[in-house]
C-alpha positions as CSV (number, residue, x, y, z in Angstrom):
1,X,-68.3,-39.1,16.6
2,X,-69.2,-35.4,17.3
3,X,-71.3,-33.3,15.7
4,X,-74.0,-36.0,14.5
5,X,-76.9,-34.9,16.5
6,X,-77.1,-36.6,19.6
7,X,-78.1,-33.7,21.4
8,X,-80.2,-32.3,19.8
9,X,-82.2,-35.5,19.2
10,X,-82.4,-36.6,22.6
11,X,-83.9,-32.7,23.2
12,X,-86.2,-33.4,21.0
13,X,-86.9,-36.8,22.2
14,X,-87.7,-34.8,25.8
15,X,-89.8,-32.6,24.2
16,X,-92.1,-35.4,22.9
17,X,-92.1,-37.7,26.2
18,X,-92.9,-34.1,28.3
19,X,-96.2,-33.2,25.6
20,X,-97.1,-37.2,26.0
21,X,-97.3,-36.5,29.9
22,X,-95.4,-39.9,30.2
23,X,-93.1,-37.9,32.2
24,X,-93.9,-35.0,34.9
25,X,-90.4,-33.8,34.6
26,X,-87.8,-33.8,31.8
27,X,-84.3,-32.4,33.0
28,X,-81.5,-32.3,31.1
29,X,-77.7,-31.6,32.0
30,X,-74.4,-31.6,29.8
31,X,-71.7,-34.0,31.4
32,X,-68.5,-32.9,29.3
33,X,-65.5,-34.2,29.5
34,X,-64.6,-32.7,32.9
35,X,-67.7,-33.3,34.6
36,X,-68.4,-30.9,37.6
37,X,-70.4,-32.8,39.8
38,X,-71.8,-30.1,42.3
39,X,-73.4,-28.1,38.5
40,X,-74.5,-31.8,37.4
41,X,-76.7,-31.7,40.9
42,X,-78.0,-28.2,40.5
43,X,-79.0,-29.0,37.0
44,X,-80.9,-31.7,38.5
45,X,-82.2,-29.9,41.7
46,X,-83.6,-26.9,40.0
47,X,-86.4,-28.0,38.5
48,X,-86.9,-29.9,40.6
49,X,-87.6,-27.2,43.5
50,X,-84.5,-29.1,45.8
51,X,-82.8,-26.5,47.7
52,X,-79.0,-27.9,49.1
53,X,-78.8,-25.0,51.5
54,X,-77.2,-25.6,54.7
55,X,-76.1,-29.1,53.2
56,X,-72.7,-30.7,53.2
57,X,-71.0,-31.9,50.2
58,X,-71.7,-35.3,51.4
59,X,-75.1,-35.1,52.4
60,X,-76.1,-33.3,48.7
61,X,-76.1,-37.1,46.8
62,X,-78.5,-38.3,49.3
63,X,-80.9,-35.7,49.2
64,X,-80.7,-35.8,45.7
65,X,-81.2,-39.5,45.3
66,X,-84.0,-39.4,48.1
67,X,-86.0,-36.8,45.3
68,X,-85.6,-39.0,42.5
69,X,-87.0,-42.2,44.1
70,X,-90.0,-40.7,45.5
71,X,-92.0,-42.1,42.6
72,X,-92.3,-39.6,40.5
73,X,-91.6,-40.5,36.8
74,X,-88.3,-38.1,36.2
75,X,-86.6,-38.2,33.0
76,X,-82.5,-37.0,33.2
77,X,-81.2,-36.4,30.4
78,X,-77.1,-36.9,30.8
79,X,-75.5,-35.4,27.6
80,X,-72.1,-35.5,26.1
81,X,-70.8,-38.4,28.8
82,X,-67.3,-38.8,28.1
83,X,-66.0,-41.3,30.6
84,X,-66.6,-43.3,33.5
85,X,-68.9,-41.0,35.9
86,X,-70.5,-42.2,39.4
87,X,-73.9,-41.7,39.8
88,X,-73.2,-42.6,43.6
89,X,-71.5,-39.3,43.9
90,X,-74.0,-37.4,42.4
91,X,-76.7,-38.8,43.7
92,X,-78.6,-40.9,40.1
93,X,-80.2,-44.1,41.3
94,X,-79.0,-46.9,39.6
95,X,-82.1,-49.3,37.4
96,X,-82.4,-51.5,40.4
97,X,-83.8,-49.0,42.1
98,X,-84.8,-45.8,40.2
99,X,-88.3,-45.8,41.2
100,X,-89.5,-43.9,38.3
101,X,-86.5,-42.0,37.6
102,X,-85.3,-43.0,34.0
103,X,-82.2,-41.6,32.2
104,X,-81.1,-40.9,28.6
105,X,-77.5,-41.3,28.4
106,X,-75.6,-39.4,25.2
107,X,-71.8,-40.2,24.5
108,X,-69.7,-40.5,21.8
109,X,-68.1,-43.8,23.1
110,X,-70.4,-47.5,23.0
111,X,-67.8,-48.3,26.1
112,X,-69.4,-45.7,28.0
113,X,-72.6,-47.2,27.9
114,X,-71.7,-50.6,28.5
115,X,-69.9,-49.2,31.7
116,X,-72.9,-47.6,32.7
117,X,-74.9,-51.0,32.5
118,X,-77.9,-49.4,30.0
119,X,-80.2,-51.7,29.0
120,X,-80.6,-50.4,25.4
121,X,-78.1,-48.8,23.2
122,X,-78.8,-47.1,20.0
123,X,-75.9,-45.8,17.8
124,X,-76.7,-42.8,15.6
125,X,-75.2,-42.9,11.9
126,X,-74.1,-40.4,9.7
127,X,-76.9,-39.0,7.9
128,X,-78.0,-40.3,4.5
129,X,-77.4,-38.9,1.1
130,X,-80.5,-38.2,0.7
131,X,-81.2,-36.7,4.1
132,X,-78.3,-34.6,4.5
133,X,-79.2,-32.9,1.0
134,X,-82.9,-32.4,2.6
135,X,-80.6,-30.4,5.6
136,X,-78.9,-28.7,3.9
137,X,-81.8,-27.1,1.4
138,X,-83.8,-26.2,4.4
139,X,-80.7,-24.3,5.9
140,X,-79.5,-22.9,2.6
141,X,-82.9,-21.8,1.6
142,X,-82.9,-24.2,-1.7
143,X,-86.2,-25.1,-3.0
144,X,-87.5,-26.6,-6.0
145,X,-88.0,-23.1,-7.6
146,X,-84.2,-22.2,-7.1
147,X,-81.9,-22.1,-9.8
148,X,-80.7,-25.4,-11.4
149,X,-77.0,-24.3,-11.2
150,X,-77.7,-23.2,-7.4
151,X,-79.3,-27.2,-6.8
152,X,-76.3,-28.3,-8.6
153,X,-73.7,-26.8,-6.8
154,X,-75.6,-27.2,-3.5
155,X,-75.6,-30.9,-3.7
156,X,-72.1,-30.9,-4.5
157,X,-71.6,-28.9,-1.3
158,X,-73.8,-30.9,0.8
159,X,-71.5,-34.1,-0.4
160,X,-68.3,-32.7,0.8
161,X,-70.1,-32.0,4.5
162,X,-69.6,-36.3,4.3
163,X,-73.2,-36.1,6.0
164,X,-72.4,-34.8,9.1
165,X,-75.1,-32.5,10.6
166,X,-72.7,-30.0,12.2
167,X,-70.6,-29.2,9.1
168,X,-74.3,-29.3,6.9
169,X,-75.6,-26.4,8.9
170,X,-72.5,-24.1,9.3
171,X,-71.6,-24.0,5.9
172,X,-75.6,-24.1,4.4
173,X,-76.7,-21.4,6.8
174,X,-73.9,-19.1,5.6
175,X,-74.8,-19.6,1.7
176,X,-78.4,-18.7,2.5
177,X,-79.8,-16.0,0.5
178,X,-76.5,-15.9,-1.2
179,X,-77.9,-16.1,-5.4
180,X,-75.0,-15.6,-7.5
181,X,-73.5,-19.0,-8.4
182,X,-69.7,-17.6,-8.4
183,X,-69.9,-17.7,-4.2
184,X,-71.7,-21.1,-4.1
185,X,-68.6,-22.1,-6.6
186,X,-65.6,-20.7,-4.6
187,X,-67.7,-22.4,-1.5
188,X,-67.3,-25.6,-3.4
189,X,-63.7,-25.5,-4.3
190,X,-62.6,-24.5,-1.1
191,X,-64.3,-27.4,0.7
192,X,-62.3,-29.2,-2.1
193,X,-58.6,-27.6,-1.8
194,X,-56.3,-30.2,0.2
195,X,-55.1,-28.3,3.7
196,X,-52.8,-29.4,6.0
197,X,-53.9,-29.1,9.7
198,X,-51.1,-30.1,12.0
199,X,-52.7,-31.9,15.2
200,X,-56.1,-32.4,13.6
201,X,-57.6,-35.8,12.5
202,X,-58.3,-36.3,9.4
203,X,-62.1,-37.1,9.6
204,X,-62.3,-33.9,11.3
205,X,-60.7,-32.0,8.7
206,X,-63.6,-31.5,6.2
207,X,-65.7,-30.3,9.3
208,X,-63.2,-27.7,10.1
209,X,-62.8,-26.4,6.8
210,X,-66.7,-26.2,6.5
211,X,-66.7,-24.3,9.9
212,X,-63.9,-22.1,8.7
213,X,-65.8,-21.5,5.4
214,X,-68.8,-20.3,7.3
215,X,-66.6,-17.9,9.4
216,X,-64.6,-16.7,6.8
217,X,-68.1,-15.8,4.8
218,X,-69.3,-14.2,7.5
219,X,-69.7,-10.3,6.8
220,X,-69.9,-9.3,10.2
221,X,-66.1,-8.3,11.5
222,X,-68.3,-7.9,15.4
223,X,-70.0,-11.4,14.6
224,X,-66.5,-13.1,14.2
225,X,-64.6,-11.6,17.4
226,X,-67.6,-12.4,19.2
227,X,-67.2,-15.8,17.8
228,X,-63.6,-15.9,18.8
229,X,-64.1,-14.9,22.4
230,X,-67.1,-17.8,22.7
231,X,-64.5,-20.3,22.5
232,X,-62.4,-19.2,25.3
233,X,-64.9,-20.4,27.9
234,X,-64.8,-23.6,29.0
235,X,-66.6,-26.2,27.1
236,X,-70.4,-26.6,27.2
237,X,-70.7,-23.9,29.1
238,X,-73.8,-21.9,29.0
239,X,-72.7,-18.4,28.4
240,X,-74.6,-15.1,29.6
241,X,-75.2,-12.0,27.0
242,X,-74.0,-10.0,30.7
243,X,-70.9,-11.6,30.6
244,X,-70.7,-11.3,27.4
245,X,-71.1,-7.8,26.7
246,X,-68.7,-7.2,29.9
247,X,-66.0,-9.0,28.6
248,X,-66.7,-7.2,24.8
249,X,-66.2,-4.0,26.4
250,X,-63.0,-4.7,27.9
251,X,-61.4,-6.6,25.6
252,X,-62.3,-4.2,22.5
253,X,-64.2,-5.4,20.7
254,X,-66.5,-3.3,19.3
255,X,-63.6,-0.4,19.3
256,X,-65.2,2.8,20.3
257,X,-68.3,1.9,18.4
258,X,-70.9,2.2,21.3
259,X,-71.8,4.9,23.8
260,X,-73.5,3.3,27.1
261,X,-73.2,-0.1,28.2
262,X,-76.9,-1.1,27.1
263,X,-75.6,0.3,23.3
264,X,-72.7,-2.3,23.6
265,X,-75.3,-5.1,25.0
266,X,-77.4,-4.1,21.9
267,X,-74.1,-5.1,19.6
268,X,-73.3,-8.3,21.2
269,X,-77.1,-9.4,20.8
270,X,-76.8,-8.5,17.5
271,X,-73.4,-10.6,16.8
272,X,-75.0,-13.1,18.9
273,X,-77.9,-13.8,16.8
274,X,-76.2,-13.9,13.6
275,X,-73.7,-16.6,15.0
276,X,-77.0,-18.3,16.3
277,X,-78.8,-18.2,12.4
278,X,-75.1,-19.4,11.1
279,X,-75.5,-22.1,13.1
280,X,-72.1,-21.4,15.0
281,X,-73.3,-21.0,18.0
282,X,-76.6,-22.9,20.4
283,X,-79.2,-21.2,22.3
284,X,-79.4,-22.5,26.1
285,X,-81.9,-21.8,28.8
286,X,-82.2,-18.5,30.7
287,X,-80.9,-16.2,27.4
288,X,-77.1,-17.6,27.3
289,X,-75.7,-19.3,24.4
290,X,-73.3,-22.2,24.3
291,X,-71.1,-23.3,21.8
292,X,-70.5,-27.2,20.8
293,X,-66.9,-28.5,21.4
294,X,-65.9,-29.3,17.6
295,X,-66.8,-25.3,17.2
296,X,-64.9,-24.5,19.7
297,X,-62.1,-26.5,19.1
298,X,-62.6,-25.3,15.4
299,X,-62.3,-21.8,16.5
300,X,-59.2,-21.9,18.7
301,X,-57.6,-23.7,15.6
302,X,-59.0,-20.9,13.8
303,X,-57.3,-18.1,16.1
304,X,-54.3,-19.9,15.7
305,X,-52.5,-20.5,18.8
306,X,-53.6,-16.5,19.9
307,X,-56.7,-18.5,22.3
308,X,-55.6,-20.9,24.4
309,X,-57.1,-23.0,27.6
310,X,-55.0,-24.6,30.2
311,X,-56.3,-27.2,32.6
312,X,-53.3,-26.9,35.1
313,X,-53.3,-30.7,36.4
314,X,-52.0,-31.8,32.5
315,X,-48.8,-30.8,32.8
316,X,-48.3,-31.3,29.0
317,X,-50.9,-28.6,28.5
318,X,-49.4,-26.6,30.6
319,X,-45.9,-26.8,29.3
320,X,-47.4,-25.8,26.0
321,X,-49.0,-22.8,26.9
322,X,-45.9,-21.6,29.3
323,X,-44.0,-21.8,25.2
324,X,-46.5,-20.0,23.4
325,X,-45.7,-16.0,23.0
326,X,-48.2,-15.0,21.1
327,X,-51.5,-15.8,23.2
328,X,-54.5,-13.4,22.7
329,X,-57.2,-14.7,24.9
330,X,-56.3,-17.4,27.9
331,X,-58.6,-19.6,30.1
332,X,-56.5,-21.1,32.8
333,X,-58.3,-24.2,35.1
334,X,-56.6,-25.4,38.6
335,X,-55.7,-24.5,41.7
336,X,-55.2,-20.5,42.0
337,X,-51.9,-21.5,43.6
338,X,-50.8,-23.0,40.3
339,X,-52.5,-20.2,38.4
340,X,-50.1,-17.9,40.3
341,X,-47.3,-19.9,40.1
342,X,-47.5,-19.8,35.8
343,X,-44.3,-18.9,34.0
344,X,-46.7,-17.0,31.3
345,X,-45.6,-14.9,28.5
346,X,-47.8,-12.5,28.2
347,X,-46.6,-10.1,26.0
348,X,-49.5,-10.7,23.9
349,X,-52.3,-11.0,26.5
350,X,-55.6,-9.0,26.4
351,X,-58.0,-11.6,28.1
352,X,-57.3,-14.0,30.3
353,X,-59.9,-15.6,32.4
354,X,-59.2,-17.9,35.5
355,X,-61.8,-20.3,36.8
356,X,-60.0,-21.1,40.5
357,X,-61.3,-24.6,42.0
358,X,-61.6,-25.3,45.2
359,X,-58.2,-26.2,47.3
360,X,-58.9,-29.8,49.3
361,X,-59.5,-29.2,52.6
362,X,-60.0,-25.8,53.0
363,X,-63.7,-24.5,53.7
364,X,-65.6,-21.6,52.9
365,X,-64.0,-18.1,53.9
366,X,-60.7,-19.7,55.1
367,X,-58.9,-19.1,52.0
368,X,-56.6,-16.3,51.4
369,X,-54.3,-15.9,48.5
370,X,-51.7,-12.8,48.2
371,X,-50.8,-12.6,44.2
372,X,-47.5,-12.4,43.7
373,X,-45.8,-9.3,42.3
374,X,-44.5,-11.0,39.1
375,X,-47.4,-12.4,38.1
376,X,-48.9,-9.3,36.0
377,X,-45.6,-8.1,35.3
378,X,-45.5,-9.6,32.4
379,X,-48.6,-8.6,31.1
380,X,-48.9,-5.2,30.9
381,X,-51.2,-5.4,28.1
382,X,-53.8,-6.9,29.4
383,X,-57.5,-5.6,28.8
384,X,-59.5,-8.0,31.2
385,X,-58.8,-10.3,34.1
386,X,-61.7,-12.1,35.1
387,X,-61.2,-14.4,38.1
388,X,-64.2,-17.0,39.1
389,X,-63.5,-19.0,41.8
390,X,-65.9,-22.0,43.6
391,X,-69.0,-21.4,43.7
392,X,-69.4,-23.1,47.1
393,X,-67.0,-21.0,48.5
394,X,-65.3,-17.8,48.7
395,X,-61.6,-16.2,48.2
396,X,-60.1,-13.6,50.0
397,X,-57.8,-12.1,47.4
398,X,-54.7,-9.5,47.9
399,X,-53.4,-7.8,44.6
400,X,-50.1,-7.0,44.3
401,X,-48.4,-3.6,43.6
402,X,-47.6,-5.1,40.1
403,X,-51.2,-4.2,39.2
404,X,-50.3,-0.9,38.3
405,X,-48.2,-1.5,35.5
406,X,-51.4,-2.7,33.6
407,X,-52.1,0.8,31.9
408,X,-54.5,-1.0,29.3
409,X,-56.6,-2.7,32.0
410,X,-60.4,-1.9,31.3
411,X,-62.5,-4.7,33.3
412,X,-61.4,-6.5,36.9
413,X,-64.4,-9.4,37.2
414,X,-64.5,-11.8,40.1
415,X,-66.9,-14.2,41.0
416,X,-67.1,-15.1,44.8
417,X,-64.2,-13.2,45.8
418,X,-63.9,-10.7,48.6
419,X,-60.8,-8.3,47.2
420,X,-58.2,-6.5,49.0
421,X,-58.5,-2.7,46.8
422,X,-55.2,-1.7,48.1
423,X,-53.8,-1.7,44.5
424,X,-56.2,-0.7,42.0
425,X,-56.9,2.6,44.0
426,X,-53.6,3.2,42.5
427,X,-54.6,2.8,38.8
428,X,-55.4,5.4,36.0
């Protein structure tokens, strides 16, 4: 099950085996459920000072595997494994021949370890009673000074979290310094109220409705569209404050309320940290933030069919979104020929983000798309189109004439794209 604490006790388990010294290098990478192989190897390669420049796709598992069985004693760190995943492609030794190289394996699923072959396997329970009341005091701020009716009420909060570490901290964190026992009693009774969530689980729906409690209570309005937006990008992914910030701007959501760009940074560090003390969203490396699945998936249930992401190989997915008319913010995954090809109603549309892989067989800078004229046409609203495309690679990109009709357009982003201008000269 999500949400236990798998990560963030294997990080911790890194932390100890790197201050031991039983290790000279503890690396850790997040798998997900749509593993990208070539960020799995620069995860890897980094700290490991392994440059793949000048190196073909096929040649990057063997230079990886020739660094990790040079004898050094390497810990990896493999988190969130969904299903099966080839360390021959990536370039893992196996434990026949690891040489040092040992690797902590995280997953939600026993059958993925026994398909991995590891030689131990230790499942992680739900907290105790007792232990999930000691969470949630130290995230609510309870001690044995506070109020009896506080301590009373708490406990009974902490008992509806059904001892799940996720749901403890969101819905603790946002009660924190929060004294007047009417709040910790609405908090109570709304974990309590029966709610019908069409499409969601039922063990998932008391975390939901602690996540949702924990937004709701949140008295920063910047804080919560800030939250909203974080679960547009793809999961696991380790979000930058630039990005961020850029993608604040455009879509508007701060308003007017800045007056440079380093004001609006300012604000979405601010909203950042309070979704980081409520627990809603995870630091990562390098000053990004990342935000676990069940958030995220709690979030877009939240926004209510207005943020949507589309993997374009499910065509089930895809059918889904191609029905929705009332979509806010949209992350669209594929080809950029099936991107292009969407029959989108975007009517509503303010954001919409495209992350363009790779087409097989092309090579870098032999790629050219021309976007075709009814693609923005019917999205005239649109705030911000941010187009990403392989980082391997690049994208020659033509923009149609169509562009123009996009009077509400404030940011055009692209990521390893050389872009034909011949449209947006034409913009005001």
């Amino acid at each position: 099950m999500g949400g236990t604490g798998k990560t963030t006790l294997a990080k911790e388990v890194g932390k100890e085996l790197k201050q031991s010294k039983q290790f000279t290098q503890i690396i850790d990478t997040t798998v997900s459920f749509s593993p990208d192989i070539k960020n799995i190897q620069d995860d890897i390669a980094g700290p490991l000072g392994l440059k793949f420049d000048d190196c073909n796709e096929s040649d990057r598992p063997k230079k990886l595997w020739s660094r990790l069985t040079n004898g050094e004693k390497i810990l990896l760190i493999l988190d969130d494994v969904w299903g099966d995943i080839d360390f021959n492609e990536i370039g893992i030794p196996y434990s026949d021949n690891h040489k040092g190289c040992r690797i902590l394996v995280t997953t939600r699923n026993l059958l993925v370890c026994n398909r991995l072959g590891c030689s131990k396997t230790m499942q992680l329970d739900l907290l105790s009673e007792e232990d999930a009341w000691i969470m949630f005091k130290r995230h609510a701020g309870l001690s044995e000074i506070s109020t009896k009716n506080l301590l009373e009420k708490g406990r009974k909060i902490a008992n509806e979290c059904k001892r799940l570490p996720i749901a403890i901290a969101a819905i603790a964190s946002s009660l924190k310094g929060i004294q007047r026992p009417e709040e910790w009693e609405w908090a109570l009774k709304s974990l309590q109220k029966n709610m019908q969530m069409h499409n969601v689980d039922d063990e998932l729906v008391k975390i939901y409705k602690c996540l949702k409690f924990s937004y709701d209570n949140m008295k920063n309005e910047k804080a919560k569209r800030l939250f909203l937006l974080c679960s547009v990008f793809r999961e696991d992914e380790k979000i930058p404050t630039e990005r961020l910030t850029r993608l604040s701007i455009g879509g508007g959501l701060f308003g007017e309320d800045y007056v440079s760009y380093e004001d609006a940074r300012s604000q979405v560090v601010i909203s950042k940290n309070k979704l980081l003390d409520s627990c809603l969203l995870l630091e990562a490396k390098k000053s990004r933030v990342q935000m676990h699945d069940m958030v995220r998936d709690a979030a877009q249930w939240i926004a209510s069919k207005e943020i949507q992401t589309m993997k374009l190989y499910d065509k089930n997915q895809k059918a889904m979104v191609e029905r929705e008319k009332n979509i806010k913010y949209l992350l669209c995954e594929g080809k950029l020929e099936d991107v292009f090809s969407c029959m989108l109603d975007g009517s509503k549309l303010e954001i919409l983000i495209v992350t363009g892989h790779k087409k097989e067989g092309f090579h870098c800078h032999d790629l050219k798309i021309d976007v075709p004229n009814s693609f923005f046409e019917n999205s005239t609203g649109l705030r911000v189109f941010y187009l990403i495309y392989d980082k391997y690679s690049s994208l020659s990109l033509s923009l149609p004439h169509s562009i123009q009709s996009l009077k509400n357009i404030r940011s055009l982003l692209f990521a390893n794209v050389i872009l034909e201008l011949q449209g947006i000269i034409l913009l005001k």
